[in-house]
Backbone as CSV, one residue per row, in Angstrom:
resi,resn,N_x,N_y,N_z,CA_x,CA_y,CA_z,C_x,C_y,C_z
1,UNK,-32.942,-11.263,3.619,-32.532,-10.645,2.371,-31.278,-11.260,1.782
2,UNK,-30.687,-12.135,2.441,-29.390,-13.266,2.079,-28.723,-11.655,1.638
3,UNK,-27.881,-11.019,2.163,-27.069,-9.987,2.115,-27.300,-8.745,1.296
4,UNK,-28.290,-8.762,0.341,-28.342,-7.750,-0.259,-28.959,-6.555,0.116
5,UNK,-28.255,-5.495,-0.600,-29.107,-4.115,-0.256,-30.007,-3.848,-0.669
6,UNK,-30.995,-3.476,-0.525,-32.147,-3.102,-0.397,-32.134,-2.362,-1.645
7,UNK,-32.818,-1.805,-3.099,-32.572,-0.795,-4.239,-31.352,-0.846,-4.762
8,UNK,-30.689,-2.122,-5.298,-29.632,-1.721,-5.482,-29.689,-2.401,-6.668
9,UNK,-28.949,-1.659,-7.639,-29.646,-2.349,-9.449,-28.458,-3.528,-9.596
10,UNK,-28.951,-4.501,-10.015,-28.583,-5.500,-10.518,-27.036,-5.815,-10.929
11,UNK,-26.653,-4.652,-11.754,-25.181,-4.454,-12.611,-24.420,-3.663,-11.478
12,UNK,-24.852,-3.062,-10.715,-24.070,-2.772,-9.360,-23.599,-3.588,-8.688
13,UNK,-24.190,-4.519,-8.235,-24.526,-5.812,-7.339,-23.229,-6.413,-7.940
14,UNK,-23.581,-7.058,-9.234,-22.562,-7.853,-10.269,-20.975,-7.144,-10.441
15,UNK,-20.901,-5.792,-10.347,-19.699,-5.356,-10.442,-19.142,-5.381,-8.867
16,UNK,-19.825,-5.091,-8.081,-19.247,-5.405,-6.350,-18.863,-6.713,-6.285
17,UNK,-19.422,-7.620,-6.584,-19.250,-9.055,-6.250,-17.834,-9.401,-7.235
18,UNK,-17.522,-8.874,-8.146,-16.429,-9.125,-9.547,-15.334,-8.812,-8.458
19,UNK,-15.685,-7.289,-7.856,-13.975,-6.422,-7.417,-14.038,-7.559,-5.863
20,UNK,-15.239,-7.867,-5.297,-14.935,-8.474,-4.251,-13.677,-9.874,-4.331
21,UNK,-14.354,-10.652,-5.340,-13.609,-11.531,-5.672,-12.102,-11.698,-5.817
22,UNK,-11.586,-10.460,-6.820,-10.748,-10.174,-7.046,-10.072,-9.436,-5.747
23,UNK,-10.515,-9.482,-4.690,-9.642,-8.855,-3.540,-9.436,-9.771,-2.784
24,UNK,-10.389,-10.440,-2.871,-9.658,-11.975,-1.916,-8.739,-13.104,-2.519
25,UNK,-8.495,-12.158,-3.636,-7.054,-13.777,-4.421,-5.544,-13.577,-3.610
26,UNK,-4.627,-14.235,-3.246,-3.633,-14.000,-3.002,-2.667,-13.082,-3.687
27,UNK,-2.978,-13.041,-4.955,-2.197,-12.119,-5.374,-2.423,-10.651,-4.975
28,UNK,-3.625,-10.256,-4.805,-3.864,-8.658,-4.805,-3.864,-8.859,-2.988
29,UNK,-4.071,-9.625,-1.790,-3.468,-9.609,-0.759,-1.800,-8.754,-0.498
30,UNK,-0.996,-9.679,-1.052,0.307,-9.388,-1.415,0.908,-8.360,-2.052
31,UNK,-0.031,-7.707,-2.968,0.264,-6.435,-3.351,-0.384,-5.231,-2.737
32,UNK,-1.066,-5.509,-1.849,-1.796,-4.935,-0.825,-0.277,-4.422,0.453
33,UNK,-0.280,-5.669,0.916,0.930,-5.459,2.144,1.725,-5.128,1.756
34,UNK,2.539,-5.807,-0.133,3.723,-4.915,-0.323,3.590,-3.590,-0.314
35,UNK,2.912,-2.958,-1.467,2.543,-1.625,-1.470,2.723,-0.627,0.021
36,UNK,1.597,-1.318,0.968,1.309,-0.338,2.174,2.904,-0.491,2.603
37,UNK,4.119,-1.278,2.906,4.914,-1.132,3.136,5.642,0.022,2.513
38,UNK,5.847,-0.116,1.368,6.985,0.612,0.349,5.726,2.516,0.673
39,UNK,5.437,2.364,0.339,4.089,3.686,0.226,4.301,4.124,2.011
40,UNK,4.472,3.180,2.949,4.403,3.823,4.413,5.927,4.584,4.474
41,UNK,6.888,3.689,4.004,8.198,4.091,3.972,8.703,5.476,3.014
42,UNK,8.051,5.874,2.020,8.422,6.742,0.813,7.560,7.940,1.761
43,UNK,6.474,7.604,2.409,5.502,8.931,3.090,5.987,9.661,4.406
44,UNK,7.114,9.107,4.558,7.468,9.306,6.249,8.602,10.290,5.547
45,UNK,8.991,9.722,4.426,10.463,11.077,3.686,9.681,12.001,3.141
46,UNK,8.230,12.111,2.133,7.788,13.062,2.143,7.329,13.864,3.070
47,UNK,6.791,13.585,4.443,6.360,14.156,5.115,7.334,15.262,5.559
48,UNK,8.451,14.790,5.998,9.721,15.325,6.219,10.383,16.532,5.380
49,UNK,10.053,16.378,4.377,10.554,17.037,3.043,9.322,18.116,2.625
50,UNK,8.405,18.392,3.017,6.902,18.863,3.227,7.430,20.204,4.247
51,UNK,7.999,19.678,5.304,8.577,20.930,6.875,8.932,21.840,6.208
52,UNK,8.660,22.695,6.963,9.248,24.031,6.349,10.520,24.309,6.838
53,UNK,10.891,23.610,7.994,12.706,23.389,8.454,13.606,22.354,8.550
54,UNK,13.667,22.060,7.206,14.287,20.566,7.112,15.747,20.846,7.380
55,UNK,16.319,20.227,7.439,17.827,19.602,7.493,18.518,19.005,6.774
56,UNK,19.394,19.454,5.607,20.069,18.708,4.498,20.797,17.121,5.334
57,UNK,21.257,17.518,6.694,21.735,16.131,6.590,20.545,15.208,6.902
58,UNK,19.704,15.777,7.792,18.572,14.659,8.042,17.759,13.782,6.836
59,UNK,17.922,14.725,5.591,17.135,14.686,4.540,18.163,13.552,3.932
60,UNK,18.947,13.756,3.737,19.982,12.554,3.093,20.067,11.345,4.073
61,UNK,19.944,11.103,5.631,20.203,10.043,5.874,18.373,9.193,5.459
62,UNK,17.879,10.145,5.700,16.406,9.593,5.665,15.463,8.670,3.883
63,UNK,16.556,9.678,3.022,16.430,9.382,1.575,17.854,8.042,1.404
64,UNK,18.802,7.789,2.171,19.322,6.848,2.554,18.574,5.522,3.025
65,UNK,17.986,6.393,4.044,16.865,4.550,4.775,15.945,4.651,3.990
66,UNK,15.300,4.897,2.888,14.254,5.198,2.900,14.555,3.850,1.021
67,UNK,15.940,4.387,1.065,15.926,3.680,-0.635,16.763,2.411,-0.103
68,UNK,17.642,2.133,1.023,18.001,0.484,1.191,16.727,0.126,1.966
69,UNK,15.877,0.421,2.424,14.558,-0.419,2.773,13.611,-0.813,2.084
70,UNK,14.020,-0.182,0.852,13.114,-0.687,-0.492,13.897,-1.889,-1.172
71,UNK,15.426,-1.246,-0.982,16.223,-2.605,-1.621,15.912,-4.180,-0.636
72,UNK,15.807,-3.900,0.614,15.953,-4.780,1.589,15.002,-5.493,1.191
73,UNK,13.421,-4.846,1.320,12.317,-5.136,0.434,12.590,-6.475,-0.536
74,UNK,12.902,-5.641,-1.422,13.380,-6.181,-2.709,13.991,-7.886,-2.976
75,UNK,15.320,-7.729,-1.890,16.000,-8.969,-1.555,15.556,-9.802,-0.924
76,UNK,14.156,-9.590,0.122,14.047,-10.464,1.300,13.352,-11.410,0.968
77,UNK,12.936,-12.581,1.458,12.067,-13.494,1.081,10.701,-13.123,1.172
78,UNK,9.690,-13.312,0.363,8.289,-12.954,0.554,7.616,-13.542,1.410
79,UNK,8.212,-14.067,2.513,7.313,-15.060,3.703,7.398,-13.846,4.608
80,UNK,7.862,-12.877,4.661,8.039,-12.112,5.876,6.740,-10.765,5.621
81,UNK,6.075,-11.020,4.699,4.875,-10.003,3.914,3.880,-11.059,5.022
């Protein structure tokens, strides 16, 4: 069947193969790993902030790491993505 699914209409096929393409360019790679970075880092302070017994100081050092690791981000060379 050279990969295809079995009932599957034509303009389906053609739009899978478009987004496929477009996921294997380097660019959307890279915005892939950046993202999951910055998005893993921002979810670990919401999660925190979610408790029903948070800690004002915990909450500030954590909204502390949470915004120079975005700066760090920011500054570092993109070879380390």
């Amino acid at each position: 069947m050279n990969g295809e699914i079995p009932n599957t209409k034509y303009q389906t096929v053609s739009e899978a193969n478009g987004r496929m393409s477009c996921m294997r360019t380097p660019e959307f790679v890279f915005s892939l790993q950046f993202w999951t970075k910055v998005l893993d880092s921002v979810n670990d302070l919401s999660e925190y902030l979610q408790n029903s017994s948070i800690d004002l100081i915990t909450v500030e050092s954590l909204i502390e790491c949470c915004y120079s690791g975005i700066l760090e981000m920011r500054n570092v060379t993109f070879d380390n993505l």
